[in-house]
C-alpha positions as CSV (number, residue, x, y, z in Angstrom):
1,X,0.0,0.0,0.0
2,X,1.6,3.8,-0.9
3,X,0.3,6.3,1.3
4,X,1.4,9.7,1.1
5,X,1.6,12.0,4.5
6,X,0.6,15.4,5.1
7,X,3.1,17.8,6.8
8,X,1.2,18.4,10.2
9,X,1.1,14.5,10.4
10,X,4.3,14.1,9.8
11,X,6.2,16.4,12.2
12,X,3.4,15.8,15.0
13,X,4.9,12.4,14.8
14,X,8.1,13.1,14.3
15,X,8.7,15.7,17.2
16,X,5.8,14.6,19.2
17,X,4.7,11.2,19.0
18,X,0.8,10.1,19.8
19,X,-1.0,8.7,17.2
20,X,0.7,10.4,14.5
21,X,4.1,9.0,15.5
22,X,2.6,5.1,15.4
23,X,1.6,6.1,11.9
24,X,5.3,6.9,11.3
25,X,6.2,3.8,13.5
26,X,3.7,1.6,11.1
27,X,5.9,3.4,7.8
28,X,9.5,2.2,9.3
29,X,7.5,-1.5,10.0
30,X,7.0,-1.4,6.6
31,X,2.8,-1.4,6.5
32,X,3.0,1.1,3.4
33,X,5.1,2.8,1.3
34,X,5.4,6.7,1.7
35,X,5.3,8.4,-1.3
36,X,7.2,12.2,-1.6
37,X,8.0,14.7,-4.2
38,X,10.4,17.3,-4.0
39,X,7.9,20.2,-2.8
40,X,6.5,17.8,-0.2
41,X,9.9,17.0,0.7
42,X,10.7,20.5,0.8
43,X,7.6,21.2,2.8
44,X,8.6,18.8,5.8
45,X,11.7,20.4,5.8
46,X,10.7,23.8,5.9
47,X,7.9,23.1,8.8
48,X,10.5,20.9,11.0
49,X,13.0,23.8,10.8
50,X,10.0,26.6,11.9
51,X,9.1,24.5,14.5
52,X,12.7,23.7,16.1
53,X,13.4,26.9,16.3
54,X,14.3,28.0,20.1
55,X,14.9,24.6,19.9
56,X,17.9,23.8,18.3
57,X,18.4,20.0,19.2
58,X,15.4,19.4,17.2
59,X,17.4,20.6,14.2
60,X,19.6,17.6,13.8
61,X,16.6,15.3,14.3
62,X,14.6,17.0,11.5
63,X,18.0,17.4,8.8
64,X,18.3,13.3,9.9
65,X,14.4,12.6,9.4
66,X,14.4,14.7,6.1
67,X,17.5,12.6,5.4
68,X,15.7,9.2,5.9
69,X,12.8,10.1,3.9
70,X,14.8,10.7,0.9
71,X,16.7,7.5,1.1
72,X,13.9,5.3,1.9
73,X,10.1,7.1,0.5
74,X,9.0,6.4,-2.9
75,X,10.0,10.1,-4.0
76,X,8.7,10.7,-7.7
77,X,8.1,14.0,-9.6
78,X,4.6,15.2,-9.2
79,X,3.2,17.1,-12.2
80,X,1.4,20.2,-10.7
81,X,-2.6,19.3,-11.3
82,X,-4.2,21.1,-13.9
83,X,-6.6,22.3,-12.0
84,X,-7.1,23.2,-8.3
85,X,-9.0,20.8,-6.1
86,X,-8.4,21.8,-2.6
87,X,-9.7,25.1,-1.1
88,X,-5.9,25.5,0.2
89,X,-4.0,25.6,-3.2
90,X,-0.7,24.3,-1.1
91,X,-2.4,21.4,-0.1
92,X,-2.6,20.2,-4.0
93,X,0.6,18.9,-3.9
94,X,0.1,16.3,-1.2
95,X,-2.6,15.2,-4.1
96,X,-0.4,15.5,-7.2
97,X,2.0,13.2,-5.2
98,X,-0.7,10.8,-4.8
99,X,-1.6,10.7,-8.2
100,X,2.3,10.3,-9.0
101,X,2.8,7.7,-7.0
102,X,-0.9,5.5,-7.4
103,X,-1.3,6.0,-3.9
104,X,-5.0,5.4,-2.4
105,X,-4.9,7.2,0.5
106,X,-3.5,10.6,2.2
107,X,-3.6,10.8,6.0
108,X,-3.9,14.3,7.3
109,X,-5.7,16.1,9.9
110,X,-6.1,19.3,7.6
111,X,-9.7,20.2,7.0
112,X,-9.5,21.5,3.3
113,X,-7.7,17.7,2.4
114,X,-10.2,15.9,4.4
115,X,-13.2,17.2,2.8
116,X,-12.0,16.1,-0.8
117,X,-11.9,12.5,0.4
118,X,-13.1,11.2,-2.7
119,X,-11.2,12.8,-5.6
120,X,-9.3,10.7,-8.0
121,X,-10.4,7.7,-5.8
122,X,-7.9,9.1,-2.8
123,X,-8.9,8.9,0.2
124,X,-8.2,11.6,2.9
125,X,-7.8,9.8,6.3
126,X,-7.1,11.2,9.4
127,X,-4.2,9.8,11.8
128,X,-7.0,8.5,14.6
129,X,-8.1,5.1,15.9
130,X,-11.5,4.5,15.4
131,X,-11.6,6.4,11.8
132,X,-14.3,4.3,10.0
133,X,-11.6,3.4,7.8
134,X,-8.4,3.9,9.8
135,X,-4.7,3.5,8.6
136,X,-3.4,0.3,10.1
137,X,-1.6,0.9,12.8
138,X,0.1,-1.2,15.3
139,X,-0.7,-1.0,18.5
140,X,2.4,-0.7,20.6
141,X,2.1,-2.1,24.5
């Protein structure tokens, strides 16, 4: 399964943990593919840097992340769509990479995303036990 991950997913598990961090937890246990292109790449690493700063230790763990996710996602070159879908027009490239990469299904928590669940047969899901149709996670004891 190729699943592509929104930003705020990403770094909420990446810095924080919680849910979002067992969906990166389920990505290293190899339970899907994650699928990147260079502006969502570029995205991650933009975000983790804004939100490590006053926190400079955090930098090194988001350069390293960044690092990982180039070496082992499915990174392809998304053609911009031709058209907007989502109300945000940034969050069209979380999309295009989908379509890239035939990948069914982008987790986020962002409400423009979510509500064009649907669309190309992608669907949005959010990072939450209980979903009606959650990512599988592992539960971790």
């Amino acid at each position: 399964m190729k699943v592509v991950v929104d930003t705020n997913v990403l770094m909420s598990g990446l810095l924080f943990g919680g849910v979002p961090g067992r969906v990166l937890s389920a990505w290293s246990e190899g339970v899907f593919r994650l699928v990147v292109s260079p502006p969502v790449l570029e995205e991650y690493r933009r975000v983790g840097l804004d939100l490590s700063k006053g926190r400079e230790p955090l930098i090194g763990l988001v350069e390293s992340f960044v690092m990982m996710v180039t070496t082992h996602a499915l990174m392809l070159d998304a053609r911009p769509l031709d058209v907007g879908v989502s109300a945000d027009p940034d969050d069209d490239m979380f999309l295009a990479a989908a379509i890239a990469g035939s990948a069914q299904i982008i987790v986020s928590r962002d409400k423009h995303l979510l509500q064009v669940t649907g669309w190309s047969g992608i669907e949005v899901l959010k990072p939450r036990p209980g979903h009606p149709k959650p990512l599988p996670l592992h539960e971790h004891h």
